[in-house]
C-alpha positions as CSV (number, residue, x, y, z in Angstrom):
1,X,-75.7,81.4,20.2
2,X,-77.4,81.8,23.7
3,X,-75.5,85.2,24.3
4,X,-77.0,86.4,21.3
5,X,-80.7,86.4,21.3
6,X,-81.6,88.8,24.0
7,X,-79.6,90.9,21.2
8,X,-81.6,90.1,19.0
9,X,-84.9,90.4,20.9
10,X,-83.9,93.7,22.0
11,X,-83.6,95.1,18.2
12,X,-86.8,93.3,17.1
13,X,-88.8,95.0,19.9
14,X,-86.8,98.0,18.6
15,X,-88.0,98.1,15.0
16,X,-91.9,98.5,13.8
17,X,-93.3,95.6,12.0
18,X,-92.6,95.5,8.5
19,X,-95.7,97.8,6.6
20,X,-96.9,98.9,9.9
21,X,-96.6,102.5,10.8
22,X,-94.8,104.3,13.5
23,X,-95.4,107.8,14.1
24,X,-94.3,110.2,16.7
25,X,-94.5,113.7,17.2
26,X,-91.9,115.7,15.7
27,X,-93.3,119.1,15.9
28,X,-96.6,120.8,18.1
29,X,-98.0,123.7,19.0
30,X,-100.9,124.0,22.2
31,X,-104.4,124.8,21.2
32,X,-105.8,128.1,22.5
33,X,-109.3,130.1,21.7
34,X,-108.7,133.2,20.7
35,X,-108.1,136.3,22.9
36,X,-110.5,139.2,21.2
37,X,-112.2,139.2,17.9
38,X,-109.7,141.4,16.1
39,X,-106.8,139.4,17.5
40,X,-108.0,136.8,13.9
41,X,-107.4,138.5,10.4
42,X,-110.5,138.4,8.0
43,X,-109.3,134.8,5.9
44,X,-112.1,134.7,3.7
45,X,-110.6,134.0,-0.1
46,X,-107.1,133.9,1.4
47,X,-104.2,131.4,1.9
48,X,-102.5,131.2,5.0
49,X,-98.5,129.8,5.2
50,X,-96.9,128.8,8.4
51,X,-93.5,127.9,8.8
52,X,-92.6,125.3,11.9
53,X,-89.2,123.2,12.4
54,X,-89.9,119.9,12.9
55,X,-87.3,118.1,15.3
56,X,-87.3,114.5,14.3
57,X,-87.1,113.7,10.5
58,X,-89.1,110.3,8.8
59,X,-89.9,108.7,5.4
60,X,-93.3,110.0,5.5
61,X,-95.2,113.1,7.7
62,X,-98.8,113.2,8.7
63,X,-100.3,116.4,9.6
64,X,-103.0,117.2,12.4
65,X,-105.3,120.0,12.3
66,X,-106.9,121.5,15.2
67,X,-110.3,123.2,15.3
68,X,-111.0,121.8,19.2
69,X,-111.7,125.0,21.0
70,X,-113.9,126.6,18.0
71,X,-117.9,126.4,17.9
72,X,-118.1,126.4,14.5
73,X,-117.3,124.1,11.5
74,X,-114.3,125.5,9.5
75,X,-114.3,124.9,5.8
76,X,-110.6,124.6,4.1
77,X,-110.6,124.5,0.2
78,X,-106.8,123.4,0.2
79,X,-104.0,121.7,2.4
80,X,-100.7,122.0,1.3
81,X,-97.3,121.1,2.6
82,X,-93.5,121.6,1.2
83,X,-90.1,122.0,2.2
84,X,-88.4,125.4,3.2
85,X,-84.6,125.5,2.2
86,X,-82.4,128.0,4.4
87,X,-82.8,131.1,2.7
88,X,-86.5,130.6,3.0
89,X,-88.2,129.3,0.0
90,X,-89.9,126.6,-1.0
91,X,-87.8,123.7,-1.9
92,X,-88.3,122.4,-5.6
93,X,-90.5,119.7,-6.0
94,X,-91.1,119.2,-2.5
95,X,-94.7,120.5,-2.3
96,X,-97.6,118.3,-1.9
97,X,-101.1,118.5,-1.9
98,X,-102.7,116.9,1.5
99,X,-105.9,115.1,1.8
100,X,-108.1,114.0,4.9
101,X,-109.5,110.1,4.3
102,X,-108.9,111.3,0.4
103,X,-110.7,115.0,0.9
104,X,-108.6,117.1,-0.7
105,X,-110.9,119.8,0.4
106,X,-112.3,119.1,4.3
107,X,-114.5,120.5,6.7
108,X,-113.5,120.2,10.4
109,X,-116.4,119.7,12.7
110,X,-116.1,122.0,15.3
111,X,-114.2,120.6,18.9
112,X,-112.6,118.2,17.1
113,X,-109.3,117.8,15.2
114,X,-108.5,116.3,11.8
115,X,-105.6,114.2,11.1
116,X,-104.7,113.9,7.3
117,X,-103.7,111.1,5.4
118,X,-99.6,109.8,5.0
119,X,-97.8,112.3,3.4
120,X,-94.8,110.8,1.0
121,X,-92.4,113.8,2.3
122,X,-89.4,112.5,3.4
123,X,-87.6,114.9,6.0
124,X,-84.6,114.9,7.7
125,X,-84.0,116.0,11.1
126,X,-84.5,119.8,12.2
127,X,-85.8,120.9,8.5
128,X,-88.4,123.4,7.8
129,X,-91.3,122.7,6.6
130,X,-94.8,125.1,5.1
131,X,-98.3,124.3,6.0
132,X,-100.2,126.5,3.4
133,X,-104.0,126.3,4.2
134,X,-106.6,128.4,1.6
135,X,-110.0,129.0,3.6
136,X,-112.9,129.7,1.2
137,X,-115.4,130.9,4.0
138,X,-113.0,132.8,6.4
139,X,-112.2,131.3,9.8
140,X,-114.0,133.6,12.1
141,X,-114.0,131.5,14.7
142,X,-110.5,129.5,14.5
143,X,-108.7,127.6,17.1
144,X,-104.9,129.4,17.6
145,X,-102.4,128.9,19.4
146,X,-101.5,133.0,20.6
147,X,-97.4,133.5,20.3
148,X,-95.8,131.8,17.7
149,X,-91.9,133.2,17.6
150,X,-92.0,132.4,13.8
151,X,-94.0,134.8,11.1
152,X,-96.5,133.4,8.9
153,X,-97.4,134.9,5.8
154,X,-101.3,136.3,4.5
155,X,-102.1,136.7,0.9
156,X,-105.4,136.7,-1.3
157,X,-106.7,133.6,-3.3
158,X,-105.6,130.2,-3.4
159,X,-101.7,130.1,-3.4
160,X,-101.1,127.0,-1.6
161,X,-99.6,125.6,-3.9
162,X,-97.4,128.6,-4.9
163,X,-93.4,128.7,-4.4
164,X,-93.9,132.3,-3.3
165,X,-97.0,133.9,-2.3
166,X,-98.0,136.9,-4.3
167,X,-99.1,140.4,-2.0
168,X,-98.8,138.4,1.4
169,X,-98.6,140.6,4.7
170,X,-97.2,139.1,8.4
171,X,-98.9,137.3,10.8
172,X,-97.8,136.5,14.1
173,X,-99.8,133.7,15.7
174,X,-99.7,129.8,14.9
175,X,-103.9,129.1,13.6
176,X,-105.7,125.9,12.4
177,X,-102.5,123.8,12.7
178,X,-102.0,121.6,15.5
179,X,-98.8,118.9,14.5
180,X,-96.5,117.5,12.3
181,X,-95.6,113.6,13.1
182,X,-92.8,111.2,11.4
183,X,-93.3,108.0,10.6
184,X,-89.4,106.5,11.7
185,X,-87.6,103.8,10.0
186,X,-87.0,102.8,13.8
187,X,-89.5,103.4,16.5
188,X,-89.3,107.1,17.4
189,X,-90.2,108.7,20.6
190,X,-91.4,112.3,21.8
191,X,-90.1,114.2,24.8
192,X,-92.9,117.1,25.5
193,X,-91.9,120.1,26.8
194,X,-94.8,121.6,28.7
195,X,-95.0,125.0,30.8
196,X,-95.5,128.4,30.2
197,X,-94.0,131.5,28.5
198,X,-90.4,130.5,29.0
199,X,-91.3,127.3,27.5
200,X,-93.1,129.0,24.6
201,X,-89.9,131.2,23.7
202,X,-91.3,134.5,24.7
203,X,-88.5,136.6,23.9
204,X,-87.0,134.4,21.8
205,X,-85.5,135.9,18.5
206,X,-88.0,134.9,16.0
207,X,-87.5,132.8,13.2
208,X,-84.4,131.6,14.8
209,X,-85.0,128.4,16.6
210,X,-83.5,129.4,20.0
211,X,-86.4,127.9,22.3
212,X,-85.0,125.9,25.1
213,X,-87.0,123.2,23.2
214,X,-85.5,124.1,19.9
215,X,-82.3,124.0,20.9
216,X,-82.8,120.8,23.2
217,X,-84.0,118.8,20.3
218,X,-80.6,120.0,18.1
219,X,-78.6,118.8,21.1
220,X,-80.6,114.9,21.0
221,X,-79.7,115.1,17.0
222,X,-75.8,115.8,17.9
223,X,-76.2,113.1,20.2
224,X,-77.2,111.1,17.4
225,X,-80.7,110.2,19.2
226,X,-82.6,110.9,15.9
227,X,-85.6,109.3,16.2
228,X,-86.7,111.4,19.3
229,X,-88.3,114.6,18.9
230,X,-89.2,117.4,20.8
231,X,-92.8,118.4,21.4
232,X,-93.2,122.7,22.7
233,X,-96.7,122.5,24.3
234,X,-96.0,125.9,25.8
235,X,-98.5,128.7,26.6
236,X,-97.6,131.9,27.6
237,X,-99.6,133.0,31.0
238,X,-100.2,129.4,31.5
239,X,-100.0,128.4,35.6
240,X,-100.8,125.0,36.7
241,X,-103.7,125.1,39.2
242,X,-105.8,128.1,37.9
243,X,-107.4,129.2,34.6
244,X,-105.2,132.3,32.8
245,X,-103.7,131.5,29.3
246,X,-104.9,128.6,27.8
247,X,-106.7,125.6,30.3
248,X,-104.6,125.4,33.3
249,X,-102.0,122.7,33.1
250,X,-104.0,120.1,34.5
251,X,-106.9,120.8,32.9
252,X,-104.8,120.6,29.4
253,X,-102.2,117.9,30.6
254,X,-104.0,114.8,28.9
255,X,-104.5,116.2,25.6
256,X,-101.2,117.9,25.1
257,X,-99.3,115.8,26.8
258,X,-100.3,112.1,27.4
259,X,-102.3,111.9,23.8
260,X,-99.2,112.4,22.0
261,X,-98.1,109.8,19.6
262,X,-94.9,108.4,20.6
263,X,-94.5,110.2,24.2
264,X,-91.8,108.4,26.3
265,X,-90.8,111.9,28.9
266,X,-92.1,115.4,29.8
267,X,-90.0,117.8,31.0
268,X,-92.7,120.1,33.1
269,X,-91.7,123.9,33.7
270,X,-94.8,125.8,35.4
271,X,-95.6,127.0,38.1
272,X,-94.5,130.9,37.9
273,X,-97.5,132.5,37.3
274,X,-99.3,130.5,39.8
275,X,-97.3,132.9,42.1
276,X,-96.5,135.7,40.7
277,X,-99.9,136.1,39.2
278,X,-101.2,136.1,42.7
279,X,-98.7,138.3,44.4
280,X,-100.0,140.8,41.1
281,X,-103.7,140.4,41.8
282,X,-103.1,140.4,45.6
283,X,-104.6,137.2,46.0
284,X,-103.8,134.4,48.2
285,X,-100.6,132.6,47.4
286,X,-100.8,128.9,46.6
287,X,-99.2,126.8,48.9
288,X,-96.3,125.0,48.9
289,X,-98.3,121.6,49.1
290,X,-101.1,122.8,46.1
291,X,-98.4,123.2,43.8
292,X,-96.4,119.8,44.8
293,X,-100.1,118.5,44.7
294,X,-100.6,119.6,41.2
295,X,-97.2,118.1,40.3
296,X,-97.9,114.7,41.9
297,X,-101.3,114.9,39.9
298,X,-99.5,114.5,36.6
299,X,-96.7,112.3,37.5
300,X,-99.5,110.2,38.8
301,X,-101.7,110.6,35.2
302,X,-98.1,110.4,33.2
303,X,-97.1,107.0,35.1
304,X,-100.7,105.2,34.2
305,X,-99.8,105.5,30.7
306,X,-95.9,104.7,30.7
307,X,-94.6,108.6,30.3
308,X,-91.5,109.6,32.9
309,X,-91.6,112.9,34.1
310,X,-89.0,115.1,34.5
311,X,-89.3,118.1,37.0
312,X,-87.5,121.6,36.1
313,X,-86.9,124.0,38.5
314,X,-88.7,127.5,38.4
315,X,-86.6,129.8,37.2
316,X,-85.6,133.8,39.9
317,X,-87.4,136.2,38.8
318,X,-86.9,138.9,41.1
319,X,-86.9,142.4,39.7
320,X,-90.1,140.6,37.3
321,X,-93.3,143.0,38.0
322,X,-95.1,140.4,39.6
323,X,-92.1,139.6,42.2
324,X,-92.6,139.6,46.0
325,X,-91.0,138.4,48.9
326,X,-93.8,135.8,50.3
327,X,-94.0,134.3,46.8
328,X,-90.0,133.9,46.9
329,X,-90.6,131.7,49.8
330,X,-92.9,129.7,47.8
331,X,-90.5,129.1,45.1
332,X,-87.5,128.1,46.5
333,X,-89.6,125.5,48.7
334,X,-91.4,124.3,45.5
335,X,-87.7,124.0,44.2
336,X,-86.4,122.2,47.2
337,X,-89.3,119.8,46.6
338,X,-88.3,119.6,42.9
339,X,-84.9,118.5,43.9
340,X,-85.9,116.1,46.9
341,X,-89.2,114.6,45.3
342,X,-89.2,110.4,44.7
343,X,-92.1,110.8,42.5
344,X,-91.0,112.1,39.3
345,X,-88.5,110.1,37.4
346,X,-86.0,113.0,37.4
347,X,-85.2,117.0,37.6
348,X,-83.2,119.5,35.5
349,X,-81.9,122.9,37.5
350,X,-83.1,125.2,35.5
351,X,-82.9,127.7,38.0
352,X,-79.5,127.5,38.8
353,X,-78.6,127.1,35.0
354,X,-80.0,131.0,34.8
355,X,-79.3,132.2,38.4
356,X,-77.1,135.6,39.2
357,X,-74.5,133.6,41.2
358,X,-73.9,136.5,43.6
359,X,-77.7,137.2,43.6
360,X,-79.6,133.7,43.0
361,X,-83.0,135.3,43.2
362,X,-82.2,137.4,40.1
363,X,-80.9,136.2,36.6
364,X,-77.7,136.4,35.4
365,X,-76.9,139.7,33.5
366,X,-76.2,137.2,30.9
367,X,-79.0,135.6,30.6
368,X,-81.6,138.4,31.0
369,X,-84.3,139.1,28.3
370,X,-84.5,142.7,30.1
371,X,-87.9,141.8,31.7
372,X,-86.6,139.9,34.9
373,X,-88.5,137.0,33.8
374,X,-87.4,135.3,30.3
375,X,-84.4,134.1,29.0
376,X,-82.8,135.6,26.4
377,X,-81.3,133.4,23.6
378,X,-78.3,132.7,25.4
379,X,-80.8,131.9,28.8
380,X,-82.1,129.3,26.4
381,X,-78.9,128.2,25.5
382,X,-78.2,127.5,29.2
383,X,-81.3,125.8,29.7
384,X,-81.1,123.7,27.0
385,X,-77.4,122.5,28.4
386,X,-78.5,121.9,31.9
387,X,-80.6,118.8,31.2
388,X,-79.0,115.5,31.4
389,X,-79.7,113.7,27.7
390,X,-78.8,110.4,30.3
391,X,-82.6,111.6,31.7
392,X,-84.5,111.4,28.3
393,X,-83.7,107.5,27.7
């Protein structure tokens, strides 16, 4: 009998309590304001559907709205969600109509977000799911998150609640939506994947799914982790000390990181821009000990609140535009630092996962988007395979 009740403790501690709750972050996108006026479509009268993959599945969903870099108040007349089957289209019977403390029809004060009520949707792991959103007023001044690698769709009138949208044209950014979590049977867990345009899937084949992210969180579910879920808080142009796309990365690091429901890891992939961006402007290079500074900043932030970190290697980017000899240095002694450091809780090659083996500053043929600079879908591949699933426990 003895032997048995750590057992037993262990899977209590394991399990919610019965009727309470236990959400976690299945799916995310990083806030941004937006880059120029004309970059945001005219929504006034018109429906907006986004498509996202969520990465952990649940009995119920719960869906967060974002209007936290806007200075306005944005109106919504109608919030709907449903399921997307393979070929694209809405699943029967799966839509539902989503209200906000009972408001089928919000306003979101502006800087804030707006987190809806349960949503009886159950989903399984890695599904597809549409956020349809009507705005009465327009949105001129929405919060967005700039590269999406997924098309939404545009059309006139309310159609929210519509299995196909009538007249709709393309759209290619992520707006208004923030997150999708899960509430898990057992107690579910996030890992957040936070960095820059390789993180965000630039060059990515779109609609596919092939993000190092995307295909890390398929790779948990084959492991049969399927509670934990895989958070891409991504910005392309991001860099970790300085301001460029999107707050710098420790500017941003609380809210889309630490804030996260259900965050036990991040795996943190920046630094890039930080150097290449200078080399480009030909401004001073950051050092060796500003960027290990700004690491040790959020393992130091991550710790306080229970999250491991998990380093990742900057990737060769040699024949990349912004490429230059002095900032090679400084990447391959960031990376030796990356692979030495006691601070984090862990690191993932990256680099090497990617690297020309005759050439390790460049990429591998293979792996090459064209640019010198992002993975293609089989560079994502790679990435995804490096890391250690022994890591994310």
């Amino acid at each position: 009998m003895k032997t048995g009740l750590p057992l037993l403790i262990v899977a209590a501690l394991a399990l919610p309590a019965p009727g309470v709750a236990s959400w976690s972050r299945s799916w995310a996108v990083a806030p941004q304001s937006p880059g120029k006026p004309g970059d945001v479509p005219d929504l006034t009268g018109r429906t907006l559907r986004q498509v996202v993959r969520i990465s952990s599945g649940g009995a119920r969903i719960r869906l967060r709205l974002t209007n936290e870099l806007s200075a306005s108040a944005l109106k919504l007349g109608s919030v709907h969600v449903a399921l997307v089957d393979a070929s694209g289209k809405i699943v029967a019977g799966s839509d539902r109509a989503v209200t906000f403390d009972g408001v089928a029809a919000p306003t979101i004060p502006d800087r804030a977000p707006l987190v809806s009520d349960p949503i009886a949707l159950r989903v399984t792991p890695l599904t597809h799911v549409a956020i349809s959103l009507y705005f009465p007023q327009g949105a001129p001044d929405p919060t967005v998150h700039g590269y999406a690698a997924a098309t939404a769709w545009i059309a006139a009138g309310d159609q929210t609640g519509a299995a196909t949208l009538d007249g709709a044209t393309k759209f290619t950014q992520r707006m208004v939506i923030d997150a999708i979590d899960v509430d898990t049977p057992q107690r579910g867990s996030t890992v957040v994947a936070f960095g820059d345009s390789i993180t965000d899937g630039v060059r990515a084949t779109a609609d596919a799914d092939t993000r190092w992210p995307d295909q890390l969180a398929e790779r948990l579910q084959k492991a049969g982790r399927t509670s934990v879920g895989v958070a891409n808080l991504g910005i392309s142009g991001n860099r970790v000390l300085a301001e460029g796309a999107g707050n710098n990365a420790l500017a941003r690091f609380d809210r889309d990181v630490l804030s996260i429901p259900g965050v036990s890891h991040v795996i943190v992939l920046e630094g890039v821009n930080d150097i290449g961006g200078a080399t480009a402007r030909k401004t001073p290079l950051p050092t060796v000990a500003d960027l290990t500074g700004g690491y040790r900043q959020m393992v130091a932030r991550a710790h306080d609140k229970g999250v491991k970190v998990i380093f990742a290697t900057i990737l060769p980017y040699k024949g990349a535009g912004y490429w230059g000899a002095e900032g090679e240095v400084v990447r391959k002694q960031v990376n030796t630092w990356i692979r030495t450091n006691t601070v984090a809780d862990g690191y993932v090659d990256l680099a090497k996962a990617v690297a020309d083996p005759a050439d390790p500053d460049r990429f591998a043929k293979a792996y090459d988007s064209g640019d010198a600079l992002h993975p293609n879908d089989a560079g994502f591949t790679a990435m995804a395979a490096a890391i250690d699933l022994k890591l994310l426990r």
